[in-house]
C-alpha positions as CSV (number, residue, x, y, z in Angstrom):
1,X,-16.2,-8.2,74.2
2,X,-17.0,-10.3,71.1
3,X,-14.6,-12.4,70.2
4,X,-13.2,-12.3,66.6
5,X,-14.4,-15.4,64.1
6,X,-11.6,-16.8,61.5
7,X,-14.7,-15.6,59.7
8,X,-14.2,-12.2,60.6
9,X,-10.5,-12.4,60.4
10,X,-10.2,-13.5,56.6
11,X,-12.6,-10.7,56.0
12,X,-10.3,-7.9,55.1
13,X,-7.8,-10.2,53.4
14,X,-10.3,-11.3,51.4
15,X,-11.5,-7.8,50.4
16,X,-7.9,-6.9,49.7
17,X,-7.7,-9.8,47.0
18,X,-10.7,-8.5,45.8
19,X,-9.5,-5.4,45.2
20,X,-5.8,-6.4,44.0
21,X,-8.3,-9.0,42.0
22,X,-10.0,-5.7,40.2
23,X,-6.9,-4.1,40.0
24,X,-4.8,-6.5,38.1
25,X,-8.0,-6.4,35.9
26,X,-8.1,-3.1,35.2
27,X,-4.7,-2.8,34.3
28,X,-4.7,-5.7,31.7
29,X,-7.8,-3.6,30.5
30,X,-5.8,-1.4,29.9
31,X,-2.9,-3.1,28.5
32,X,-5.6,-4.5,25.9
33,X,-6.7,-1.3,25.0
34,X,-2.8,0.0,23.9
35,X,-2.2,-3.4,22.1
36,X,-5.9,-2.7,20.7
37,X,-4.4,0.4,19.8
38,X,-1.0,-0.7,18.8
39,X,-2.6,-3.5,16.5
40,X,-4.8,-0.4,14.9
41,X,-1.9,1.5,14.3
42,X,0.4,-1.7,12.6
43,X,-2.7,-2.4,10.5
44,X,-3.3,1.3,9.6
45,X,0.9,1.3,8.7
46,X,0.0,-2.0,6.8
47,X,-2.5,-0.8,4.6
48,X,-0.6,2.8,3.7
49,X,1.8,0.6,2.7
50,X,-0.5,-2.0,0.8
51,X,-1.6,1.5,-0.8
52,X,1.8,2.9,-1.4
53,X,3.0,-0.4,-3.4
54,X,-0.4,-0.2,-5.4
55,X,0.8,3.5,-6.3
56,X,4.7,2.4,-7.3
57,X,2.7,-0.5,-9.2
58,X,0.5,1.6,-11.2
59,X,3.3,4.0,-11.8
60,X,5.4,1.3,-13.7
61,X,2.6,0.2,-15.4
62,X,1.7,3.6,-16.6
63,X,5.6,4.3,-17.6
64,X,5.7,0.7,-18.9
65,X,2.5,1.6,-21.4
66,X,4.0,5.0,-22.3
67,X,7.0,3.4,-23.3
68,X,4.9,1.0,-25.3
69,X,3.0,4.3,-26.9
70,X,6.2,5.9,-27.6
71,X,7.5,2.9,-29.4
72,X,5.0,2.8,-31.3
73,X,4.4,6.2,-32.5
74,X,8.4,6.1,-33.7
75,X,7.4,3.1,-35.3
76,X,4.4,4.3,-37.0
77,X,6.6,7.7,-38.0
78,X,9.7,5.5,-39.0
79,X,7.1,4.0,-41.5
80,X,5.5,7.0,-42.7
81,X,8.9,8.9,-43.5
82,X,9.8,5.1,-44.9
83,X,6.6,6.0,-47.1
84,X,7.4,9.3,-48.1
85,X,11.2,8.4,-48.5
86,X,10.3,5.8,-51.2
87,X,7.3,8.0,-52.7
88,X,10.2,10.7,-53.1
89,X,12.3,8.2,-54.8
90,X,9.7,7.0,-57.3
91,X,8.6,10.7,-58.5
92,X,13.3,11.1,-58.5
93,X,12.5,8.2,-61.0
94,X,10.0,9.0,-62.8
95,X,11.7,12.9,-63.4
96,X,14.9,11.5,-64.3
97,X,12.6,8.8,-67.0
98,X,10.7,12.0,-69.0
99,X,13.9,14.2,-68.8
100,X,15.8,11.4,-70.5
């Protein structure tokens, strides 16, 4: 019979490595494919809420300018019954003047 080699001995231990060798590498594939996936879904939570802020943002502004419209248009119909209120006043003048 042939005797075995320490060629032929570390044969199947090396084939074993080999293998735990493409194991270990398929399961850190793997592992970077969730924390690809993980990372996706962070970013993806990330930018709703980069979109969500925007939203409250442009709501305050929006409520900030109506406020700002309101004022004014109070202001402006302050004014105009201002207007009126003196215009009233000078014809009450004017009345009571020719009556007199």
């Amino acid at each position: 019979p042939m005797e075995a080699t320490s060629a032929d001995l570390a044969e199947p231990r090396r084939s074993s490595r080999v293998e735990a060798a493409e194991k270990v590498k398929m399961e850190a594939s793997k592992d970077s494919a969730v924390t690809v996936s993980a990372k996706t879904r962070v970013e993806a939570v990330e930018a709703g809420a980069t979109k969500a802020n925007a939203a409250v943002q442009a709501v305050r502004a929006a409520r900030k300018e109506a406020a700002e419209v309101a004022k004014a248009e109070v202001a402006k119909a302050a004014k105009a019954a201002s207007v009126q209120a003196e215009e009233a006043a000078r014809m009450a003048r004017v009345e009571t003047a020719e009556a007199a």
